[in-house]
N, C-alpha and C positions, 0 to 999 in steps of 0.2 A: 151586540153581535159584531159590531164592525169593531170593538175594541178587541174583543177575542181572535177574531182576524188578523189584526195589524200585529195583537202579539204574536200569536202564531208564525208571521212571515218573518219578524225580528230573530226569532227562534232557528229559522230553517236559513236565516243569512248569518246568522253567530256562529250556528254548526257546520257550515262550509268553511266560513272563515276561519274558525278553528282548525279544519280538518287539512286547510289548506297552507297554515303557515307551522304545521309539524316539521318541516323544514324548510330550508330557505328556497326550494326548489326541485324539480327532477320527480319522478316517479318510480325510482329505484330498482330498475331495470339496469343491466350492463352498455345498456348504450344508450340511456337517458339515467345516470344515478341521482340519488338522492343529492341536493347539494349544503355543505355544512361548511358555515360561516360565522354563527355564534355558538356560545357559549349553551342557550339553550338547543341549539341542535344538539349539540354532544349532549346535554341533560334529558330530553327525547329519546335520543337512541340509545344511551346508556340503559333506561329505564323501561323499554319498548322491548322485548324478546320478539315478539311478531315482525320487526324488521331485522333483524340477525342472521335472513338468508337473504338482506340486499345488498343493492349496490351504493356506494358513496363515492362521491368527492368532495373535498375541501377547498374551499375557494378565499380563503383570510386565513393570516394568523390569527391563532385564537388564546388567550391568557388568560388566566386565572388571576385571582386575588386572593389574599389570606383570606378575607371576611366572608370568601363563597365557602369554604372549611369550618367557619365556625357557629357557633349554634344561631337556627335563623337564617342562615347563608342556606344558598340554593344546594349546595353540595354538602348539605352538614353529614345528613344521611346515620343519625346518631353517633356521629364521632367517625366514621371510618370513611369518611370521604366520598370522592368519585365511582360509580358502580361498574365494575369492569364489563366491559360488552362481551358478553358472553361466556357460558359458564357451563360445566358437564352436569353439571345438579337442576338447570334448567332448559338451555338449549346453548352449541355451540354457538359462536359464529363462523357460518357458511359462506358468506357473501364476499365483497370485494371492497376495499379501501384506497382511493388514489389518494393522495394526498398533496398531488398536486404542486408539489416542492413550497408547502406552506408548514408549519409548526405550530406544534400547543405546549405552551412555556405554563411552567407551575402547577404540575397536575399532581393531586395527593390523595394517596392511599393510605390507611393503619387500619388494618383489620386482623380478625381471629382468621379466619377465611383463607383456605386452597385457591390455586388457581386463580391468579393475581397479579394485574398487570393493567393497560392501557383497555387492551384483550385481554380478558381472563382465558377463553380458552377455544380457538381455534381452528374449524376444522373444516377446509374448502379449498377449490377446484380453481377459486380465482386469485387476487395478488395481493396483499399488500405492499404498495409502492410510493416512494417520492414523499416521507413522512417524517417528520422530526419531530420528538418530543425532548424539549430543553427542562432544564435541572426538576426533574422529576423526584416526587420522595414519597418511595412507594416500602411500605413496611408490612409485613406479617409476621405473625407467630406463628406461622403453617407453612407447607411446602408450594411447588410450584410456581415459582416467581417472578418475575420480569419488566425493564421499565417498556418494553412495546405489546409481551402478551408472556403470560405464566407458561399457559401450553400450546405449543402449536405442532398441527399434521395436515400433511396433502395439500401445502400451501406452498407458492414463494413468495419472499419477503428479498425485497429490491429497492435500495437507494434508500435504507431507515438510518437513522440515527436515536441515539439516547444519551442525555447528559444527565446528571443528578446520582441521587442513589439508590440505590436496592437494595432490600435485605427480605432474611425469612429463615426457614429452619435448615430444607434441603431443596436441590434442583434449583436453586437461584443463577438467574443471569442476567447482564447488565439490559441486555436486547431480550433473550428467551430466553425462561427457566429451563423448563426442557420441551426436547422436539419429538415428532415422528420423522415422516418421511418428509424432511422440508428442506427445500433449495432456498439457502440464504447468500444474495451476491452483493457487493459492493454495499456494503451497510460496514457500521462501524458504532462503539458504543465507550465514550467517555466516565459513564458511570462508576462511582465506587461499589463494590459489590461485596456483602456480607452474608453469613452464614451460621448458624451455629450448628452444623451438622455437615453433609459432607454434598458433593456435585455441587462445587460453586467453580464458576467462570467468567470472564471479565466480558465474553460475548453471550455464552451459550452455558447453563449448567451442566445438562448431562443433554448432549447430542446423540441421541439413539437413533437413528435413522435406520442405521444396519443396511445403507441398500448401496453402493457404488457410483450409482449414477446421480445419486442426489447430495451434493457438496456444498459443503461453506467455501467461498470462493472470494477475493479480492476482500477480503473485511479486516479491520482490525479493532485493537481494545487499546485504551491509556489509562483505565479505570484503575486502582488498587484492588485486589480481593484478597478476600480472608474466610479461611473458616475455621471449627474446630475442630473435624476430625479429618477427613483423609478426600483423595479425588478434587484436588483445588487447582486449576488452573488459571494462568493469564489471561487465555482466549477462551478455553474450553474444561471443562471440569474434568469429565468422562465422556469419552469423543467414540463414537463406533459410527463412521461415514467417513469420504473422504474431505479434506482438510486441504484444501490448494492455493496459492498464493495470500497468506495471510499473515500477520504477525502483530505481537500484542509489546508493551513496554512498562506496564502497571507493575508496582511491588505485588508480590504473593509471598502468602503466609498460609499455614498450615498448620495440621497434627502431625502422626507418624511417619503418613504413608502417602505417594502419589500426591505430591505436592509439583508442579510443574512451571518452570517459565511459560510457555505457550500452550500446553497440556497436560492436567494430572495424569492421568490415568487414557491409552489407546489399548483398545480391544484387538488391533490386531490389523494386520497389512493387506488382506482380500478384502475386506470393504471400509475398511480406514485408512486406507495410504494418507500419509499427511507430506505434502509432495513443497518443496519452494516455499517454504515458512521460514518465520525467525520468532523467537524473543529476544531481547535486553538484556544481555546479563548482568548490567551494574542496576539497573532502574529496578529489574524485578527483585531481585538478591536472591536468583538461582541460577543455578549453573548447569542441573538438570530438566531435562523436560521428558513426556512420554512420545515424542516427537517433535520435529522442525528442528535449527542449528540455533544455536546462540551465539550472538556477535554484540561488539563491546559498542556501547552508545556512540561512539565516532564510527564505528561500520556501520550500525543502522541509520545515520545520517548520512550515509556515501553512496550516490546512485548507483557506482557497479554493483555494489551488494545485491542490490534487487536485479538491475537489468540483466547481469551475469547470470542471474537465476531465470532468465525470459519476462519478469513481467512485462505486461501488455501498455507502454506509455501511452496508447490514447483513452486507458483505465488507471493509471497512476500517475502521478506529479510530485515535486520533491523540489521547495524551495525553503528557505533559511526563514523566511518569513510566517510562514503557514505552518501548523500544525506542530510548533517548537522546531523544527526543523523535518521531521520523520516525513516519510510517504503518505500522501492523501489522495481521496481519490479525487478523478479529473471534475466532476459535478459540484463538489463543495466551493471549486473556483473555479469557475471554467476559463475564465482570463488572469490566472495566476502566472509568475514568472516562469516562463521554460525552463524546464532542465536543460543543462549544459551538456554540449555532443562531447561525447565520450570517442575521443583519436585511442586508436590503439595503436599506429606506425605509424613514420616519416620520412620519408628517402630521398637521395639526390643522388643523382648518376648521369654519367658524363659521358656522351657518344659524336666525336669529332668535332666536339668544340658546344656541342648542344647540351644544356643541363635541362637534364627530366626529371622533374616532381613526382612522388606517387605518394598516396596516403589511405587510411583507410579508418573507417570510423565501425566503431559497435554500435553505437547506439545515438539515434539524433530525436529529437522533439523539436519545434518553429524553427529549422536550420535551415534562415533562408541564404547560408552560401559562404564562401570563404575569399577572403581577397589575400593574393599573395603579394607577398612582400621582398624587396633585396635591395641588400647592401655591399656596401666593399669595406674595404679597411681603410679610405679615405673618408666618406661618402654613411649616413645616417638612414634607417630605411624607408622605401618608399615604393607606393604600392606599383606594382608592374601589370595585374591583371587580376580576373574575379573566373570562379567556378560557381556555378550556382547549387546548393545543399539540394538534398532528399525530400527536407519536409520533415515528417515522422517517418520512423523506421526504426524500430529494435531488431532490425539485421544487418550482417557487417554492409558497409559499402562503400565501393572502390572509386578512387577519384585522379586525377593525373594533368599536369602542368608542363609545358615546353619552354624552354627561355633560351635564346644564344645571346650573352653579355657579351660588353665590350668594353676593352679599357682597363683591363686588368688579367692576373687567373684565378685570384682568390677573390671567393662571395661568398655570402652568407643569404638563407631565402628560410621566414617564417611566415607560419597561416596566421589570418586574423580570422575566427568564424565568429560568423554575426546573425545573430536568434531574428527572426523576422518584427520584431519589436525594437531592436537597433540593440541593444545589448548584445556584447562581445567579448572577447576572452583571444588569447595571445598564446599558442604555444611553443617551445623551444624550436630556436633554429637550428639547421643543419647548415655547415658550410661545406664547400669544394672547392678544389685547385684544378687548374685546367690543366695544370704543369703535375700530372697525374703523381702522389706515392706509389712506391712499387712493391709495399709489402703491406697486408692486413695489420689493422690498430684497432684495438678495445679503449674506447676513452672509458674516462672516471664519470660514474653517473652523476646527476646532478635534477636535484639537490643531496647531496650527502652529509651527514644524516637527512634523512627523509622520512617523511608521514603524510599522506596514507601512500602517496607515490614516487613515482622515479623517472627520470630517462635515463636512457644507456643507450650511447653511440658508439656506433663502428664501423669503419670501413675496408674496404675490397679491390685491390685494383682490378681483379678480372673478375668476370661471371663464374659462381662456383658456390659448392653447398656450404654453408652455413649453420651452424647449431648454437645458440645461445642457452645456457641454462642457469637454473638459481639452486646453491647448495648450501645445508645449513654448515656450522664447524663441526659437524661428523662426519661430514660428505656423503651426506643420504642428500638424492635429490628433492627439491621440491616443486619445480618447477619448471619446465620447457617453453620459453619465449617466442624461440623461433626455431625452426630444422625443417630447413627448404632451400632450393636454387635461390639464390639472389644475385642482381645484377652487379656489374659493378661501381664502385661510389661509396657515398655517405648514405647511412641508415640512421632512422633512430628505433628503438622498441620502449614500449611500457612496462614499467612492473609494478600492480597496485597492491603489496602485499598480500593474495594470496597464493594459494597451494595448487596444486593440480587437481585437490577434492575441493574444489571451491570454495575453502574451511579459510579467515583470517590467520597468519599465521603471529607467531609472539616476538616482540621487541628482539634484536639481539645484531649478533655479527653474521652476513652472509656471503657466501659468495658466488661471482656473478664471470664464468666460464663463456669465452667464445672460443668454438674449433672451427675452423675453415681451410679448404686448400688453400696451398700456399709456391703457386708456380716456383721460385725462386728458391724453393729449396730441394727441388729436386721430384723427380715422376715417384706420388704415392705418399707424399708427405704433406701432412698438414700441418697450419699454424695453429696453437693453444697459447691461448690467453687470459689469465684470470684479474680480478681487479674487488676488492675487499666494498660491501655495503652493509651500510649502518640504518636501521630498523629503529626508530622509537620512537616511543608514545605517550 
């Protein structure tokens, strides 16, 4: 009796203990999740449909090994690998996935089987968030495909990544095969993505949301895709939602029809606006898209391209070192090099013996401040006083300097701005004479020839309206610099070759017009001035 006893108790301590190391932790509610930190957690939950309307967090990287795929390996699964969490043929997954900015490296798919991915198939109220899946190799002979989830609806998906490859018949994507009604933001997906049919995308296969307020936002693709019939895009295959700050740089390949740098195939401008997008016109080898602009791999390497277009720098970063050069988002590094503050003007002006600085920036990221600088035509420069920067700020902002020199009339005075990391940068100086010119001058821009930019100075003896413009050798304009009161003095303007439609414009010969009154010649007459710039690339 007391042997039956004691088994008995071993019995009901084995079945708790079981019951209680089904995951590493949590009770899988939203405010105590489940917690997954190995390898058999994910083997658990994958294989467990009773838990697919909970909660999780990831608390470890977790890795795979070849020999969990092969026969005998925990993941053999008859050859098809990893069992996607959740499926329309058994039960979605409903629940929530933090991920806690952890990753699962080497995770493998090859199956006959729809609805295929990390997620097979998707369809909840809560997030998945903060989740990387590295070189993933997920293959089907069937549609629905994805390396984060096959199908996803009534979810967002925030802060994912995916590296590896994807492939399947139709509806493939590197992140999601295809969507419902799903907000996907700041995700991005390195995948190569493949197809043999059509709705393939380097993020999204076929984005059908159809609803306006539910947008792919801040993500991009580097992935290649391909498929062999029609609707292939960069980012998006067949896009019907809107499309806002995104941009993709993967080659695409295709059939006939609706082949796209950044989009095969949009459904249309009431609930697909695809609004401040790019692709790559060299990287992808398209020239068309079903939306966004296409700009030459040295533009999508150039931060006016994006900030010109508003993105949001405390959502974007853009350094030589990171991500081949192209924009990332701010969480992949959060302590990456700053972007360089973007000066759009330079001025010096002269009021009884006082020379006043003014300048004005677009766009700043860590700009803890500028130190000015001057010199003479004796004399090497050296710093006279400090402005302290913005900080962050993708809006213009206006900044200003006083100095009364002595011991000469002619100076010369440049900013040094300096990123709150001590890195700095140097831009063209403006000089003055105190012994004032008495008629407007257009100088020679410089650097001429020049790529991707320019300055062009000029100056004014009196206060008076100014117009600067850029025209190609048809004398169509392209561009308006400046047309405004300016004081009098030394100015400088920027020209980063583009247009007036924010469009890169092509190599060639341009010209670069200033009109301004011109006291000295008479009440009603203005000075014109033109000066030849050279464009190449």
């Amino acid at each position: 009796m007391k042997k039956i006893i004691r088994l008995f108790v071993v019995l009901i301590v084995s079945t708790i203990t079981a019951l209680s190391q089904t995951y590493s932790g949590g009770s899988g509610t939203s405010d105590d999740p489940y917690l997954v930190s190995t390898k058999a957690d994910l083997k658990y939950l994958s294989e467990n449909s009773s838990d697919w309307d909970k909660y999780f967090k990831q608390t470890a990287d977790i890795t795979f090994a070849d020999a969990d795929f092969l026969s005998g390996g925990d993941f053999y699964n008859g050859g098809s690998g990893f069992i996607p969490i959740g499926s329309p043929y058994v039960s979605d997954f409903s629940g929530g996935y933090n991920g806690n900015g952890h990753r699962i490296s080497n995770l493998k798919i090859s199956t006959a089987s729809a609805y295929v991915g990390f997620f097979g198939e998707v369809n909840s109220s809560g997030e998945i968030k903060d989740l990387g899946l590295e070189n993933v190799n997920i293959t089907s002979i069937s549609q629905v495909v994805g390396g984060l989830a096959g199908y996803a609806q009534n979810v967002t998906i925030t802060n994912c990544y995916t590296t590896g490859s994807v492939a399947g018949t139709y509806d493939v994507g590197g992140l999601v095969g295809g969507t419902g009604v799903v907000a996907i933001s700041s995700c991005y997906s390195a995948c190569s993505v493949s197809g043999s049919e059509s709705w393939i995308g380097g993020l999204v296969g076929d984005n059908n949301s159809a609803n306006k307020n539910v947008p792919i936002s801040n993500c991009y693709s580097t992935g290649s895709v391909s498929g062999s019939w029609s609707y292939i895009g960069g980012l998006v295959g067949r896009n019907a939602a809107p499309i806002i700050n995104c941009y993709s740089t993967g080659s695409v390949s295709g059939g006939s029809s609706y082949i796209g740098g950044l989009v095969g195939y949009n459904s249309g401008v009431l609930y697909s606006p695809i609004t401040n997008c790019f692709w790559d016109t060299e990287t992808s080898g398209q020239s068309s898209s079903g939306g966004g602009t296409g700009e030459t791999t040295s533009a999508m390497k150039t931060v006016s391209t994006f900030f010109n277009a508003g993105w949001d720098n405390s959502i974007w970063y853009m350094d030589t070192g990171v991500n081949n050069g192209y924009p990332y988002l701010s969480w992949q590094n959060p302590g990456g090099t700053p972007l360089p503050v973007e000066l759009s003007s330079f001025s010096a002006s002269v009021n009884l013996g006082t020379v006043i600085l003014k300048w004005q920036t677009a766009t700043e990221i860590n700009n803890q401040g500028f130190d000015i600088e001057r010199s003479s035509p004796n004399s090497s420069f050296n710093k006279i006083g400090f402005v302290a920067g913005s900080g962050n700020s993708n809006s213009p902002q206006s900044y200003s300097f006083t100095d009364q020199p002595t011991g000469g009339t002619a100076f010369s005075y440049r900013i040094k701005q300096i990123d709150n990391n001590g890195n700095f940068k140097y831009y063209d100086p403006v000089t003055v004479n105190l012994s004032l010119l008495t008629k407007p001058e257009l100088m020679q821009n410089s650097p001429n020839p020049f790529n991707p930019s320019t300055s062009i100075k000029f100056y004014i003896p009196n206060s008076s309206d100014v117009s600067i413009k850029i025209f190609d050798i048809l004398g169509r304009e392209v561009i308006t610099l400046i047309n405004k009161q300016a004081e009098a003095g030394y100015h400088i303007v920027y020209w980063n070759g583009i247009d007036k439609h924010g469009s890169e414009v092509a190599s060639g010969t341009y010209i670069c017009r200033m009109q301004a009154g011109d006291p000295s010649a008479g009440s009603g007459q203005a000075f014109v001035q033109t000066k030849k710039l050279m464009l190449m690339k």
